[in-house]
C-alpha positions as CSV (number, residue, x, y, z in Angstrom):
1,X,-45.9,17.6,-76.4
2,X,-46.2,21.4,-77.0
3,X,-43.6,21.9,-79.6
4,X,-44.6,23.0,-83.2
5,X,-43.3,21.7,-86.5
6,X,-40.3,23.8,-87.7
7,X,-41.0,24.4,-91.3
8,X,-37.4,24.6,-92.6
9,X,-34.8,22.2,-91.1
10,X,-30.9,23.3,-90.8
11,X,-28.7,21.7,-93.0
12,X,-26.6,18.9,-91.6
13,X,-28.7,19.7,-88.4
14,X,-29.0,16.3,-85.6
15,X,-31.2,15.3,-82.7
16,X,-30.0,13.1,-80.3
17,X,-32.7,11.2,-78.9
18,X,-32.2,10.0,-75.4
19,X,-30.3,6.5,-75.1
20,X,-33.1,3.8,-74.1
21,X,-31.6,1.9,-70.9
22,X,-32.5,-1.9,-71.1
23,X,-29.8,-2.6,-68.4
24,X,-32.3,-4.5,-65.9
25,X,-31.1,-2.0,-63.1
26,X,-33.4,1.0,-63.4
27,X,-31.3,3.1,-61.5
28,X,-29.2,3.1,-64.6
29,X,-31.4,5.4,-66.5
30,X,-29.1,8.7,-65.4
31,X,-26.4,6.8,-66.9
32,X,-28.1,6.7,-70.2
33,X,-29.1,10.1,-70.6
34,X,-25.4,11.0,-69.6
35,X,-24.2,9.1,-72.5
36,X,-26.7,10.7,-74.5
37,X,-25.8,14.3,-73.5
38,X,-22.1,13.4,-73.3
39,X,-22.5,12.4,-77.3
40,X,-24.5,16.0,-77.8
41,X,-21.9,17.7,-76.5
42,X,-19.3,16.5,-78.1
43,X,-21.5,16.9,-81.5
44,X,-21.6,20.7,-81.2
45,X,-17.9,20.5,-81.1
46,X,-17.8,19.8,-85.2
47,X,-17.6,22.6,-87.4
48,X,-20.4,22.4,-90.0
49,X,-23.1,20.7,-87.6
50,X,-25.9,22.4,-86.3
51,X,-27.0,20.2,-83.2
52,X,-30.8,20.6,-81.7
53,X,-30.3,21.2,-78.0
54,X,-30.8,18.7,-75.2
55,X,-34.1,20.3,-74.0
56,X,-35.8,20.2,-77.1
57,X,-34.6,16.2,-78.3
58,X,-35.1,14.8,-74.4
59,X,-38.7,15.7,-74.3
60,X,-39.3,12.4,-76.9
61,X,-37.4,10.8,-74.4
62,X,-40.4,7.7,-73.9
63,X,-42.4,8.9,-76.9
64,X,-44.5,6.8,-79.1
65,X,-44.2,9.1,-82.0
66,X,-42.8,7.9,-85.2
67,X,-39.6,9.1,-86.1
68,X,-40.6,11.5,-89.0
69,X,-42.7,13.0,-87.0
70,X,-39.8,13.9,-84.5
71,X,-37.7,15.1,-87.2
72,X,-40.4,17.2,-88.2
73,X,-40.8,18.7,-84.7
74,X,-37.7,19.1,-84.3
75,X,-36.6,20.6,-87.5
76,X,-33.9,18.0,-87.5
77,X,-32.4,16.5,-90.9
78,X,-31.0,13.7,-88.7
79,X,-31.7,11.9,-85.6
80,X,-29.4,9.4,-83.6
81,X,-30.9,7.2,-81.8
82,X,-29.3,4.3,-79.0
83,X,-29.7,2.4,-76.1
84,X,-27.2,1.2,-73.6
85,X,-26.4,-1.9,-71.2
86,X,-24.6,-2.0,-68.0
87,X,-23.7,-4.8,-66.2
88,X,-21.2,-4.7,-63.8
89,X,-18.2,-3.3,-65.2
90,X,-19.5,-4.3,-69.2
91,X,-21.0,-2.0,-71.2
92,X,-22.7,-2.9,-74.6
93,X,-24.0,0.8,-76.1
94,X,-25.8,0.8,-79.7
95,X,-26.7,3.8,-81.8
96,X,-28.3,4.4,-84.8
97,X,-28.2,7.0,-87.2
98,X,-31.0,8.3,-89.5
99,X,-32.5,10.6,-91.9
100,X,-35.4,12.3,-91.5
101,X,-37.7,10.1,-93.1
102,X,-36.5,6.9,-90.8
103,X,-34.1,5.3,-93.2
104,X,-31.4,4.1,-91.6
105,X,-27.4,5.6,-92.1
106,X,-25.5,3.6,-89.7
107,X,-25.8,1.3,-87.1
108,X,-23.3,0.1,-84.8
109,X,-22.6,-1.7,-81.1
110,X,-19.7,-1.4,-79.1
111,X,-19.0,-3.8,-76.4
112,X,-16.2,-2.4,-74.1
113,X,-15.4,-1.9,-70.2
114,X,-17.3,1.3,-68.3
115,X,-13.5,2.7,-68.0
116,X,-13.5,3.0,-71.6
117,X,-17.0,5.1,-71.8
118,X,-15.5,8.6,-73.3
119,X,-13.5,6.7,-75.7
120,X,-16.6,5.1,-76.9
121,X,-18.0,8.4,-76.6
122,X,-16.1,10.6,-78.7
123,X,-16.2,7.8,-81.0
124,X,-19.8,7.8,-81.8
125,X,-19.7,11.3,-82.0
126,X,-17.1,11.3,-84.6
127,X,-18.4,8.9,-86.7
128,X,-21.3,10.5,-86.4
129,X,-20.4,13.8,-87.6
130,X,-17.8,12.6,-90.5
131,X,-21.3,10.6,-91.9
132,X,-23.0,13.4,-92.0
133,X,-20.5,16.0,-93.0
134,X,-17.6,14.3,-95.3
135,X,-15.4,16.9,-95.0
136,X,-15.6,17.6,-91.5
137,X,-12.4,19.8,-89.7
138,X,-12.8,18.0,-86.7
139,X,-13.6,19.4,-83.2
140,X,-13.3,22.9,-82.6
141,X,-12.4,22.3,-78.7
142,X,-11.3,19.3,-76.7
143,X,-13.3,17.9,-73.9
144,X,-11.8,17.2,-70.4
145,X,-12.6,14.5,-69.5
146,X,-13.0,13.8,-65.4
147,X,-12.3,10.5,-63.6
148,X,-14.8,7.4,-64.1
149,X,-15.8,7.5,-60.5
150,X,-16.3,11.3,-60.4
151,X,-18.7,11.2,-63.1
152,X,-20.9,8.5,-62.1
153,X,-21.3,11.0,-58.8
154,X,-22.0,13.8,-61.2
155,X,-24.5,12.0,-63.3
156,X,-26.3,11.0,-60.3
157,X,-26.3,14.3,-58.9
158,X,-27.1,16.4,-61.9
159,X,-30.6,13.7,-62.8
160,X,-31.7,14.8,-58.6
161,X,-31.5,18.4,-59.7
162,X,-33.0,18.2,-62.8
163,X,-35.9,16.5,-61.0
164,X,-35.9,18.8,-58.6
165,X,-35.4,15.8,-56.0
166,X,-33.5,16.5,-52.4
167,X,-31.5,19.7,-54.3
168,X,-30.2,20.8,-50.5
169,X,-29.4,17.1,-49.7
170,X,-28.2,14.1,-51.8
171,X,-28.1,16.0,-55.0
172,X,-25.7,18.4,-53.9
173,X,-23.6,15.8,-51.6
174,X,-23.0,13.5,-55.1
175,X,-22.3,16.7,-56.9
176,X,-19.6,17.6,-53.8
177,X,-18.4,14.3,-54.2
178,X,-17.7,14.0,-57.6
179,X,-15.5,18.1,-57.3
180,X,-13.7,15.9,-54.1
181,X,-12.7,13.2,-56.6
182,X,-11.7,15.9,-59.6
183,X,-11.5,19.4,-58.4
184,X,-10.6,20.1,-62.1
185,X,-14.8,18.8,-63.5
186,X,-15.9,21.9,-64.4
187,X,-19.2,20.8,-65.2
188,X,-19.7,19.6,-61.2
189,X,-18.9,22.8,-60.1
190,X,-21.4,24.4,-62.6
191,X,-24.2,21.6,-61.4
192,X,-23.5,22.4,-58.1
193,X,-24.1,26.7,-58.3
194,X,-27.6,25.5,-59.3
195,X,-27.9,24.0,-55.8
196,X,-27.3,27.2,-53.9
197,X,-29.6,28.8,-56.2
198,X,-33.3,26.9,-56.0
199,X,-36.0,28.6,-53.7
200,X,-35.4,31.4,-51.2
201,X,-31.8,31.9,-50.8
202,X,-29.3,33.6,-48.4
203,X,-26.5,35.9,-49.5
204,X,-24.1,33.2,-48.3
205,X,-25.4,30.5,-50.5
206,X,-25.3,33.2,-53.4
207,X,-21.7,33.8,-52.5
208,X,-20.8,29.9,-52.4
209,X,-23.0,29.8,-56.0
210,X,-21.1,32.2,-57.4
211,X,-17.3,31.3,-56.5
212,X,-18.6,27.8,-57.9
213,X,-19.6,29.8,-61.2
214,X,-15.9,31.3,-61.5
215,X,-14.0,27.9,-60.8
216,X,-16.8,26.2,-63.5
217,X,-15.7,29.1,-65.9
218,X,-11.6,29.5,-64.9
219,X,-11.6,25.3,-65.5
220,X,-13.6,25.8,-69.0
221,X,-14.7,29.0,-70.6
222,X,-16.8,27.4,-73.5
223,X,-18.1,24.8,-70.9
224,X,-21.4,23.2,-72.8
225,X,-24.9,25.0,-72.2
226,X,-23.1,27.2,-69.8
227,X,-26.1,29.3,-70.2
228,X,-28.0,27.1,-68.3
229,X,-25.4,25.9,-65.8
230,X,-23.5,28.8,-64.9
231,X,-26.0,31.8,-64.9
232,X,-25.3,35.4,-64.5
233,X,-23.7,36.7,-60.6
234,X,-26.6,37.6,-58.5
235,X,-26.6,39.7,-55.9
236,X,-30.2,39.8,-54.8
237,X,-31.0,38.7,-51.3
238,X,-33.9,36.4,-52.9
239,X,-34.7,34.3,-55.8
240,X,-37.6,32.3,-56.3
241,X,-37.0,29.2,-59.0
């Protein structure tokens, strides 16, 4: 891993390390790093936490380095740590929190129905944050939360992109589907701009990119890493990615 050991570490900084699926569908491995993300988003919402971004704490994601020496990369004070199994319609997700030298803060498992996965969710996440800062405000924005079915579309969609798998084809179909289900997912209809936008592009997929953008940004303005999922308008006739 090319990533160099931050000297100073923010106060009441966190890493959340990528959930560990031991479902025994692989297939369910987007669902775990949605849970993962999901819990990182919601993080950043707490006043008083500085949260290391998904990039940085998914490149452990299968790494057989020791905890500390994560931290240390990272420049993390704390790390959370999970994994998740789904079966059906049961879900059993446990996470563990820690300090930078490994010790564990808190443990817990929560054994609930996959309709009930933001609840658990924002859950973690609180708990999470009121360990770590005891006189936490609370979140400074709520999170909309879309329909179960929409985001197991999403999910799927957003892991093909990110691999760079069938962008044009299945990745932007689940992404379509999920918008179909709830036009109001801002987060699909950022996902699905970056479709448009990969390899040599036309000025009408630019157009469709870009009206996808302003409905991601109209739905939710402080939409998470909107940075990376809802870049600027473009009007060139080409961009390479």
């Amino acid at each position: 891993l090319e990533i160099s050991v931050i000297e100073e570490k923010l106060p009441n900084s966190i890493a959340v390390l990528p959930f560990a699926n031991i479902s025994d569908d692989p297939n369910n491995e987007f669902f775990c790093d949605g849970v993962s993300e999901e819990i990182l988003n919601r993080l950043g919402g707490f006043r008083g936490l500085n949260v290391i971004g998904r990039t940085s704490s998914f490149k452990f994601k299968d790494s057989d380095y020791e905890l500390p020496r994560i931290s240390d990369l990272l420049g993390s004070r704390y790390l959370l740590q999970g994994s998740v199994r789904k079966q059906n319609e049961r879900l059993r997700i446990s996470a563990q929190l820690l300090d930078e030298t490994g010790t564990q803060l808190w443990t817990e498992s929560f054994d609930r129905t996959l309709g009930d996965i933001f609840a658990i969710q924002a859950e973690i996440a609180e708990i999470v944050a009121s360990t770590i800062v005891p006189q936490i405000t609370g979140p400074t924005t709520s999170r909309y939360e879309p329909s179960l079915e929409a985001y197991q579309y999403f999910l799927e969609g957003r892991e093909m992109l990110r691999r760079r798998a069938d962008i044009r084809g299945r990745a932007r179909e689940q992404l379509q589907k999920a918008i179909e289900l709830d036009p109001r997912y801002a987060e699909a209809h950022a996902e699905l701009a970056l479709t448009y936008l990969f390899g040599t592009t036309s000025l009408e997929s630019i157009a469709v990119a870009n009206e996808a953008i302003d409905t991601a940004l109209r739905l939710e303005p402080d939409i998470p890493g909107r940075s990376r999922s809802a870049p600027c308008h473009c009007s060139s006739r080409t961009i390479q990615t």
